[in-house]
Each structure stands twice: as C-alpha cells, then as structure tokens.
ZAMARGU-4260 file (C-alpha; in steps of 0.2 Angstrom, whole numbers, plus 5000, padded with zeros to 4 digits):
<rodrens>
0) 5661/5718/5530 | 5652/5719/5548 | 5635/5716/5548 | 5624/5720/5562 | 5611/5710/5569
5) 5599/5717/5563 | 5602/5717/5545 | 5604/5697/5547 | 5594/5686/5537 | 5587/5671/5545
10) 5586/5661/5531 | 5602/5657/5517 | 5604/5663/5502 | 5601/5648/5489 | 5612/5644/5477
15) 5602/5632/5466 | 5610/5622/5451 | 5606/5611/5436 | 5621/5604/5432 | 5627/5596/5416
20) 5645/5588/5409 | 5653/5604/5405 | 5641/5618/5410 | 5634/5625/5430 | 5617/5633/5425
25) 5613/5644/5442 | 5597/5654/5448 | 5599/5662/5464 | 5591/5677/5471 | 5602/5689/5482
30) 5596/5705/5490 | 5579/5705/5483 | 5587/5704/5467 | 5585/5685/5455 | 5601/5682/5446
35) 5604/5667/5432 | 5623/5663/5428 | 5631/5649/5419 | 5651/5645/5421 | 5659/5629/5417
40) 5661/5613/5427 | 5678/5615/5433 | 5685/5614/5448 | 5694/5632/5449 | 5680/5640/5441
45) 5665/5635/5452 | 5679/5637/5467 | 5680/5656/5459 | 5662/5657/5458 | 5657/5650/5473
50) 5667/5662/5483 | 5660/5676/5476 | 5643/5671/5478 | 5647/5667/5495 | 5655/5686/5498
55) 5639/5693/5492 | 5627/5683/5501 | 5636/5689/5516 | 5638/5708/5511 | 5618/5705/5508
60) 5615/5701/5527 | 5613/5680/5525 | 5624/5671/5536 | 5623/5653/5526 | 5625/5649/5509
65) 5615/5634/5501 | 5621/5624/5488 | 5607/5614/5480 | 5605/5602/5465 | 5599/5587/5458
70) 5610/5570/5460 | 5618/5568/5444 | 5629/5551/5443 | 5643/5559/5444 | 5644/5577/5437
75) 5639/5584/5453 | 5653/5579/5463 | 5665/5593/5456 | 5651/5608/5464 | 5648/5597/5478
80) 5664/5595/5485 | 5671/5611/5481 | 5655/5620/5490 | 5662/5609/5506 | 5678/5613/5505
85) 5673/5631/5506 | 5663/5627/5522 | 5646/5631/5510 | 5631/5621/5517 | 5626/5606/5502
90) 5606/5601/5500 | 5599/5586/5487 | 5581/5591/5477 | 5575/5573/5471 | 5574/5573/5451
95) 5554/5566/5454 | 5551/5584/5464 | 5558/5595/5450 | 5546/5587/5435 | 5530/5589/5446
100) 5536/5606/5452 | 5541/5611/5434 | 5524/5608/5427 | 5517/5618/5444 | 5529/5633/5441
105) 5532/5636/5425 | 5511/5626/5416 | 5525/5618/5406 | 5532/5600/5405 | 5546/5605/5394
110) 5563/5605/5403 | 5579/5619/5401 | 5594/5623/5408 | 5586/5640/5413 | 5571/5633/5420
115) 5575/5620/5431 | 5588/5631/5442 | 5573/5640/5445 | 5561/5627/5447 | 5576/5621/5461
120) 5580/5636/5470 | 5559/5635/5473 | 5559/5619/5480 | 5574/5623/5492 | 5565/5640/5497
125) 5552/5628/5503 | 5562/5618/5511 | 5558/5601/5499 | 5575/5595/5499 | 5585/5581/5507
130) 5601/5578/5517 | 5616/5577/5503 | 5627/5564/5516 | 5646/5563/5514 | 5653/5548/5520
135) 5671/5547/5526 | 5681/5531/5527 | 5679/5516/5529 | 5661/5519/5525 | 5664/5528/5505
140) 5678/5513/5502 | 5663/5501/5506 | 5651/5509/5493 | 5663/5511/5482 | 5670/5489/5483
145) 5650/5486/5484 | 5650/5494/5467 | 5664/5484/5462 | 5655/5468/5468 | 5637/5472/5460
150) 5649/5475/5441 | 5658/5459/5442 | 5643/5449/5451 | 5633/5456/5434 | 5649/5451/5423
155) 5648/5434/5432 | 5631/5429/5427 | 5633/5436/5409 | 5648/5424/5407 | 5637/5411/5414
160) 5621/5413/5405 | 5634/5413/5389 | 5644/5398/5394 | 5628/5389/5396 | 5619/5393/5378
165) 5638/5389/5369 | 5642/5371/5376 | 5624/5370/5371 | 5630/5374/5351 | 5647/5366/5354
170) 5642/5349/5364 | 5624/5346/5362 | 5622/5330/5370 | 5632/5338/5388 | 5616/5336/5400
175) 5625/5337/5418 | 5617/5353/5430 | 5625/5369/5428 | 5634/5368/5444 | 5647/5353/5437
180) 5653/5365/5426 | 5661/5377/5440 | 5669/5362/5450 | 5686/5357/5446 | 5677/5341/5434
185) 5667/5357/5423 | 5684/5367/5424 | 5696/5349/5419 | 5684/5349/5404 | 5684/5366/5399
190) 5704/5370/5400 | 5711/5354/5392 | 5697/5349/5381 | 5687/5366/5379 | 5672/5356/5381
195) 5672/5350/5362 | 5666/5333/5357 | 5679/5331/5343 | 5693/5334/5355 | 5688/5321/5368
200) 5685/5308/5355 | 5703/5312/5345 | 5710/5309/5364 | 5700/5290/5366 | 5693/5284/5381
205) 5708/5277/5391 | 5718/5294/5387 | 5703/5303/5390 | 5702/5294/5407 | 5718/5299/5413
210) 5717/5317/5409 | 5701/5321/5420 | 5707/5311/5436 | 5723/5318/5434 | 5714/5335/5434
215) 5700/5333/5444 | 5702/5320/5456 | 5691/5312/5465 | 5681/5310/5449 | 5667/5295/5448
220) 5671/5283/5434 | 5653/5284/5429 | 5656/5303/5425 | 5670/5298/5415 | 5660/5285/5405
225) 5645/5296/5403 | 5653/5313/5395 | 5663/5303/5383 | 5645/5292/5379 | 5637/5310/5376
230) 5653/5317/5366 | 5653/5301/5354 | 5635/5304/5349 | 5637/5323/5349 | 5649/5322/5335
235) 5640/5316/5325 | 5628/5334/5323 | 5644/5344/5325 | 5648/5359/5310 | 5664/5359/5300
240) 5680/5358/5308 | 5684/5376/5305 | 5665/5382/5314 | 5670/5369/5326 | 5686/5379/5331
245) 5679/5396/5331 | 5664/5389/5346 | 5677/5382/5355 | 5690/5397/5354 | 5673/5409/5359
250) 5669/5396/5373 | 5686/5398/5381 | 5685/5416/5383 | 5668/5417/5390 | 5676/5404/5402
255) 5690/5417/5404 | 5678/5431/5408 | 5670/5420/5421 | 5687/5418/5428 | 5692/5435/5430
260) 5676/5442/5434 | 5673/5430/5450 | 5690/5435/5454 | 5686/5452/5457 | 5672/5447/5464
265) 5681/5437/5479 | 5692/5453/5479 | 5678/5464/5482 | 5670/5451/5497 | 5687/5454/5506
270) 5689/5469/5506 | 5672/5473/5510 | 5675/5460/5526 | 5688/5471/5531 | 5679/5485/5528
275) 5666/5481/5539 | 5677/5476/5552 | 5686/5493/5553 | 5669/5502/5554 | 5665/5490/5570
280) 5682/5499/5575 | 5671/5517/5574 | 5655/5513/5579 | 5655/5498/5590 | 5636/5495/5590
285) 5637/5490/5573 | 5633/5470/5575 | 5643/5455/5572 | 5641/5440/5561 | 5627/5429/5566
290) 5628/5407/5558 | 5614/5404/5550 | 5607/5424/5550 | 5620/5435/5542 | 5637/5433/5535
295) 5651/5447/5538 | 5650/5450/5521 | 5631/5454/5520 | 5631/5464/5536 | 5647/5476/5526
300) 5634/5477/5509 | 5620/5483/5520 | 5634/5497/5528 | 5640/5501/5510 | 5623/5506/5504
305) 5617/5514/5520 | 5631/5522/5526 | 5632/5526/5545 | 5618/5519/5554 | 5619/5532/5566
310) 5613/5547/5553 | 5596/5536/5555 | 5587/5541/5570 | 5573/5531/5566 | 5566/5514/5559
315) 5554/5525/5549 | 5568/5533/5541 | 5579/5519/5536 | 5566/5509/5529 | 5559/5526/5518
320) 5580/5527/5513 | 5576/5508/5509 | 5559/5512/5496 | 5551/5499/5509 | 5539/5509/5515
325) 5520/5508/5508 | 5511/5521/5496 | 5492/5521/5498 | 5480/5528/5487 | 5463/5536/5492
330) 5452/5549/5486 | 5433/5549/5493 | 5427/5531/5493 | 5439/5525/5482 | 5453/5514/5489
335) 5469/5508/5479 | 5480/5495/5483 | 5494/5499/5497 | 5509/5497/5489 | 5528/5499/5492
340) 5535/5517/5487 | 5551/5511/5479 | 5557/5529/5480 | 5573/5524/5490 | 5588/5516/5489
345) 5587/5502/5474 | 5604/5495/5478 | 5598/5492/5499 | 5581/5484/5493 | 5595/5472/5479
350) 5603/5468/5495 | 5591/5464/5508 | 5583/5451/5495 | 5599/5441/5494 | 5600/5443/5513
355) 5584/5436/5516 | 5582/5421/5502 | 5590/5408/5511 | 5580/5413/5528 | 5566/5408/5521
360) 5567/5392/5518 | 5554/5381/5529 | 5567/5377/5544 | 5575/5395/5543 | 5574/5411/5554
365) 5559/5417/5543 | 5552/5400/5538 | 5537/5400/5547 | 5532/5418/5545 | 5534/5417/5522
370) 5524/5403/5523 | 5512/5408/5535 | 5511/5424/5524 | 5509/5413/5509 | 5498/5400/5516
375) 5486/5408/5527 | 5485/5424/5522 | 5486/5418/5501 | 5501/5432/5500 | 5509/5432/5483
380) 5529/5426/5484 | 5536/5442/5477 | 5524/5451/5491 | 5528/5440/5508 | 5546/5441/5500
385) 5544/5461/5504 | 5537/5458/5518 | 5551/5450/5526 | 5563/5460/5519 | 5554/5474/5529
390) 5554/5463/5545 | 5571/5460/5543 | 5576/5479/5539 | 5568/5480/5557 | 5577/5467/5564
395) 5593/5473/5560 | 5589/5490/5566 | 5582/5485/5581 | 5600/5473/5583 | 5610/5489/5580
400) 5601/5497/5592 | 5606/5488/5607 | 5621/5487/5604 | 5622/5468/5609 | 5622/5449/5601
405) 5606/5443/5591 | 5594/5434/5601 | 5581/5424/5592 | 5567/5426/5605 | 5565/5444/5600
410) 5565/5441/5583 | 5545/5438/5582 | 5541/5447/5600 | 5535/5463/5601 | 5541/5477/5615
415) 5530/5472/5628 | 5533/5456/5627 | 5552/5457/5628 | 5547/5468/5644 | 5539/5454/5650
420) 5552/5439/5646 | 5565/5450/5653
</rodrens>
C-alpha cells in the first residue's frame, strides 16, 4: 500500500515484549489503537507475527518498526534475530528501568506478563532504551571463547580449592606451598602415588626415590627425604584402609577435573589470541601486545566483552559500558558518598582487575600512583584498585585512539602536557 507523505509518522510503531521460555507477551499500539497479544517463542511464529505487525504499522503510516525488550539470557535471541532478519529496528530496556517504571505506571510493585509489555512499550515511547549491538565475527567468537575461559577458569579453582582441603584429609603432615603441587614433582606424587601416605611407605624409601626423579626430574633430594619424613608420620592418623581408598580414588578425579578443565582453558587463551589477531586484521587501531603492560591474551578479553571499540565514541561511554563511572548522592545539604555505578558490564570490570594486579606492584606501570593513592591519600586497597582500573580503562582508550605503540610518557601526562613534550 502507498502511503503519501503526509500521512507518515515520524516516530515508529513499538513493538514492546516480555519475553519468557515458551511465551512472547506483546503490547503495542497501532493507529491510535493499544493492542496486547501473546504467541509462542518460535522461530516461524514470531517470523509470522512479526511480519504482520510489520505490514500493519506501514498500512498505519509509520515507516519503522521497533522491536523492544528486556535482555533475557538467552530467550530473547529467537525474537531478536528474527526481527533483524526482517530488516525490523531491535532496542534493549534495562531490567532496573522497568521495576521503577512499573511501580510509576501501574502504583503497583507486583510483576505480569501483561503489565510489563506495557510498562516497556512506555519506556521505549520515551526514548529510555539502549543500543541492542550485534557483533559479527571475530568479535561474537571472542565473547563467546571468553565465556568458555571464565567456566573453565571457575572450574579450575573449584578443583583447586578441592584438591587443597583432600590431601589435607588424605596426607595430613604434606606441608609444601600449593604451587608444588601443579609442577611436575606435585603431579609425579599425585599420578603414581595419589598422594596417599600408605602408598609411599608400601613403595620404601630407595623405591620411592627412584620413582619421583624418574618422573619429575630435576627433583632435590631434600624434597625426596622430606615428603616421605611427612608420609611416615602421617600414617600413623590415617582411617581404615577401605576410607583410605575411597580419599584417594576422590582425590584423583578432582585432579582429573583440574586437568581437563585447564585444558580448556589453554584452548580458550588460544583461540582467543587468534581472535584478537583477526580483529587487528578489521580494525587496525586496535593496539598490540605491550611486555610488562598487556598480554595478547588480555588485550582479546577486553575485545570480547566490549566488542568493537569503534561503536564507542567516547571515554564517557566506555567506561559507563564498564559500571566505572561514579554515582553521587545529594539532596539539600546532605552529601553521600561518590560511589561507582556498577550498572555496566560486570564481566569488563572482572577483566580490567586481572589486567591491572600485577601493575601495581611498587616497580610496575601503576606502582607509584596505588601507593600514592593508598599512602597519601589513606585510599582503601579495593578503592585505589578502582581507581586504577578507571586509569587504565582510559589508557587503553586513549591507546586505541591513536592508533600507534604505547608510550609510557603519556601514561601519567595530561593533553597539554603531551602538546607541550611533542
């Protein structure tokens, strides 16, 4: 149907969703007129739906369609897509501004599937809603690995935390640091012997000797002499036999979980490296690994949680995706404490703090300026910790801006200082 100029609308027609596992509650209002549907959460249905919605937005005089929910996890990607596919424009509301806007709208902090369409298509008229990003390859392959890493990193430090508590219970006298265990002597102990006392006594010293250089070479006699010392008077609080097996036969798998789950993490590192390197392919701005600043594995996490850098047009922006910008609180002569807004990205803020630990170590890049912070200023840790991971969100922007190599006098120099040097 033609529809003359003037009988366009300027602004689109809203297709506003609550969205559920098997159900698309709808509440949009066409020609004047509200409507409220539900249909399933299937592909060919909502492309059925869609479409007609779409056919009768048009026929009403609106030249764009608006398809607008709340981030679900995952139930959302069926609508979402299929509204792209069909050239239909896609719109996040933030699960925060639907319960404050529910209790405006409707005096009622109860939720529905009938309301909250509603309480959405509101927000969207108002124009409260944020940019749903789609991220093509290779940036959606690097979220998707960096979800991979964080499972099996989680997974990792179960295992650990696990192994650590049962050679407790199996060998109560084992007294070496936890990072023995992960070497190749830890790993000689655990595979042959399952790290159990009764095992490494039934072998004898001169057997036992033998075993653990053959295995882990390059291990110190004194080591040797000091684990068998600690299994010897171990054994002698051990439980039966039979409880003894069963601690041992649970310690091995944990130690297989460990295994396989650092594995996958290694998997996930390299790929991700590659990754990264492919997007340098796109978008040549994007910097390169800097010794004793950044690995190329780090510089691939941050990509992976914030997709293009490109789509951020400023440092404002990128560090409010972050949840490092600061929330104040004021009303009259009151004055609260400035604190972070922790509304953005919890994965980007996870990242930046593994980024940022070893840099600030006295002799580091950010030595100087934690400890000043801590020092001078009486900072609390956790709170100079944020503060850097804000300098360093800034930093790397800055880095990505310019295109070029890192240059450690502009770390700590502002922009008319750098005018200056230059």
């Amino acid at each position: 149907m033609n529809i003359t100029t003037q009988n366009k609308i300027n602004h689109p027609a809203i297709l506003a969703f609550d969205v559920s596992k098997e159900r698309l509650n709808l509440a949009t209002c066409i020609a004047g007129r509200m409507i409220d549907y539900e249909f399933a959460n299937r592909t060919l249905t909502i492309e059925t739906q869609l479409s007609a919605f779409k056919q009768r937005a048009y026929m009403a005089g609106h030249d764009r369609v608006l398809v607008v929910c709340e981030p679900t996890g995952c139930y959302h990607k069926t609508l979402m897509q299929t509204a792209h596919r069909l050239g239909l424009e896609t719109a996040w509301v933030s699960g925060e501004a639907v319960f404050k806007m529910r209790a405006i709208e409707t005096n009622d902090s109860g939720k529905t599937d009938i309301k909250d369409p509603h309480v959405i298509h509101t927000l969207a008229s108002i124009g409260k809603t944020l940019i749903y990003r789609r991220y093509d390859e290779p940036y959606s392959l690097l979220r998707e690995w960096n979800g991979l890493y964080d499972q099996a990193d989680v997974a990792v430090v179960r295992a650990k935390c696990l192994l650590a508590s049962q050679i407790k219970s199996l060998f109560p006298d084992y007294s070496f640091k936890k990072d023995f265990l992960y070497g190749k002597s830890g790993q000689a102990l655990i595979e042959h012997y399952g790290a159990n006392p009764s095992r490494i006594i039934r072998s004898g010293r001169t057997r036992f000797a033998q075993v653990m250089r053959k295995r882990a070479p390059g291990i110190r006699q004194l080591t040797i002499e000091t684990l068998y010392s600690q299994a010897e008077s171990s054994i002698r609080n051990q439980a039966s036999p039979r409880m003894n097996d069963i601690m041992e036969h649970r310690l091995k798998q944990t130690w297989e979980d460990y295994l396989l789950y650092d594995a996958r993490k290694n998997e996930a590192k390299q790929q991700m490296e590659a990754l990264y390197q492919e997007a340098r392919q796109l978008d040549p701005k994007l910097p390169d690994a800097e010794k004793g600043v950044i690995t190329a594995f780090h510089l691939a996490r941050i990509i992976a949680e914030t997709g293009p850098l490109s789509d951020f047009t400023s440092l404002r922006k990128l560090i409010r995706y972050a949840g490092l910008n600061l929330r104040e609180k004021q009303s009259g002569t009151y004055r609260g404490k400035t604190k972070l807004s922790k509304k953005g990205r919890n994965n980007l803020r996870k990242v930046l703090s593994q980024i940022v630990l070893p840099l600030v170590k006295r002799n580091s890049l950010f030595g100087p300026y934690y400890h000043g912070k801590k020092e001078r200023d009486g900072m609390p840790g956790t709170k100079a910790m944020t503060a850097v991971m804000r300098k360093f969100l800034k930093l790397f922007y800055g880095w990505y801006q310019s295109g070029g190599v890192f240059d450690r006098n502009r770390v700590f120099a502002c922009k008319s200082q750098h005018g200056i040097a230059a």
